[in-house]
C-alpha positions as CSV (number, residue, x, y, z in Angstrom):
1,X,23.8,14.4,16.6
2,X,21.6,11.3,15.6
3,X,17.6,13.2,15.7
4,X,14.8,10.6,15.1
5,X,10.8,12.0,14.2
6,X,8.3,9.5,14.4
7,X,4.7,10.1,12.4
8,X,1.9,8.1,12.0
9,X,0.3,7.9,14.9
10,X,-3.5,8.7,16.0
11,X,-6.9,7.0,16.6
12,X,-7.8,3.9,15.2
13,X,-10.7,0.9,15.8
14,X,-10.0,-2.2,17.1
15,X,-8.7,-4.4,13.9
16,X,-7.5,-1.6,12.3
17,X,-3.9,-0.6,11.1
18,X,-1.7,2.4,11.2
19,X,1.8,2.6,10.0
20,X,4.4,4.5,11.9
21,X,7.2,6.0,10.3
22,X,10.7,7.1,12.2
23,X,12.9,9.3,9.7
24,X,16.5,10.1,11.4
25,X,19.0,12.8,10.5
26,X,22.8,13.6,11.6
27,X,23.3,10.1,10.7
28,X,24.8,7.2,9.5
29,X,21.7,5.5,8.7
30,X,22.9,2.0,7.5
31,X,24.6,1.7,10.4
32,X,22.0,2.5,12.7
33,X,20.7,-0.8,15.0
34,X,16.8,0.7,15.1
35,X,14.1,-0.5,16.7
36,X,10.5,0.5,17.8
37,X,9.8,0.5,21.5
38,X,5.9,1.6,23.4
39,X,4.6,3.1,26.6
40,X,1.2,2.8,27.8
41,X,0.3,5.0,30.9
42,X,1.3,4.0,34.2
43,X,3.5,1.4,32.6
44,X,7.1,0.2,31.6
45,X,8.4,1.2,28.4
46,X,8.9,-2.0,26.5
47,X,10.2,-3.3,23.3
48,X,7.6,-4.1,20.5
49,X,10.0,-4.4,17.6
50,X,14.0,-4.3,16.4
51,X,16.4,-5.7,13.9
52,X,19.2,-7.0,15.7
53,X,21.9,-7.5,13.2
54,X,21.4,-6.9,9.5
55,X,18.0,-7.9,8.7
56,X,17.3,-9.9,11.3
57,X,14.3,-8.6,13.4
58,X,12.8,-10.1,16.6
59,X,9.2,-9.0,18.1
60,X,7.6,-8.7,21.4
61,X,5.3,-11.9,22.0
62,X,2.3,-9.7,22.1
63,X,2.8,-8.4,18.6
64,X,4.1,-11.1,16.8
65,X,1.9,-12.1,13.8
66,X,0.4,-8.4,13.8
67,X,3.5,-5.8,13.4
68,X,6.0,-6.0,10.8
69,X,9.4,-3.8,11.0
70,X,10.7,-2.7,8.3
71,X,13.5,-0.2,6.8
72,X,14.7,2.2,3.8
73,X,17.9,2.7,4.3
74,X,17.7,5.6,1.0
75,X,15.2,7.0,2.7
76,X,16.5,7.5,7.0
77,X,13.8,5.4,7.5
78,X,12.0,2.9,9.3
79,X,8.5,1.4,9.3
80,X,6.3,-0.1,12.3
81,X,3.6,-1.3,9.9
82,X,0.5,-2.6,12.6
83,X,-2.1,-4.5,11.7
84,X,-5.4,-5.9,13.9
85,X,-4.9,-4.0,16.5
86,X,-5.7,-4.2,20.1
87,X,-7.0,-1.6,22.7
88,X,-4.3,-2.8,24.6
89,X,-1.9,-1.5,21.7
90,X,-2.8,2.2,23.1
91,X,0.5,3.6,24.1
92,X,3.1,6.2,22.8
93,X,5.1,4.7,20.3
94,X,9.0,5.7,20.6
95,X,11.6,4.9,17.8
96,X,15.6,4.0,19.3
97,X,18.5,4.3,17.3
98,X,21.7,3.0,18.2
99,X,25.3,2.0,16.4
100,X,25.9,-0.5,18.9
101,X,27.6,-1.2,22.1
102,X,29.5,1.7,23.9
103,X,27.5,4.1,22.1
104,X,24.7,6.2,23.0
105,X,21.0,5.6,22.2
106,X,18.8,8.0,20.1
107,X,15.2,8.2,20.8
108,X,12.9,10.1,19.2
109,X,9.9,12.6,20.8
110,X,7.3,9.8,20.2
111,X,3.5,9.5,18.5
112,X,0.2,8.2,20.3
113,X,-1.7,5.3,19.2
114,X,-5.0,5.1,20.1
115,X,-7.0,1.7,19.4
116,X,-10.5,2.4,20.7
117,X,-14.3,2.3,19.5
């Protein structure tokens, strides 16, 4: 069973950055499609970042320029690192882990970002 913990979360300014980490266990790691997805209240949950194949990654319009994905495949884990961010970043940040098509998807409990003065 494929478990995913994201950390990193919590309150931050406008323009600041936070980096959110997603370490995953029970798996194969390297083989894991992962990808960041986010949840504001009263909303949709909606894709922000993902590698699609290999290294290839592919960002949300409203992000692009600001996040950067990244991964450690030694370490079971993967990076959202967020820069200038927005008040309209608030939302509950959820890591997905998948080996591909006809398999299940793992998601992970989820941290809160906060961007607010």
């Amino acid at each position: 069973q494929v478990q995913l913990v994201e950390s990193g979360g919590g309150l931050v300014q406008p323009g600041g950055s936070l980096r959110l980490s997603c370490a995953a266990s029970g798996s194969i790691f390297s083989l894991l499609t992962m990808g960041w997805y986010r949840q504001a209240p009263g909303k949709q949950r909606e894709l922000v970042a993902t590698f699609t194949s290999g290294s290839t990654t592919n960002y949300a319009d409203s992000v692009k320029g600001r996040f950067s994905i990244s991964r450690d495949n030694a370490k079971n884990t993967v990076y959202l690192q967020m820069n200038s961010l927005k008040p309209e970043d608030t939302a509950v940040y959820y890591c997905k882990g998948s080996y591909g098509l006809g398999y299940p998807d793992y998601w992970g409990q989820g941290t809160q970002v906060t961007v607010s003065s």
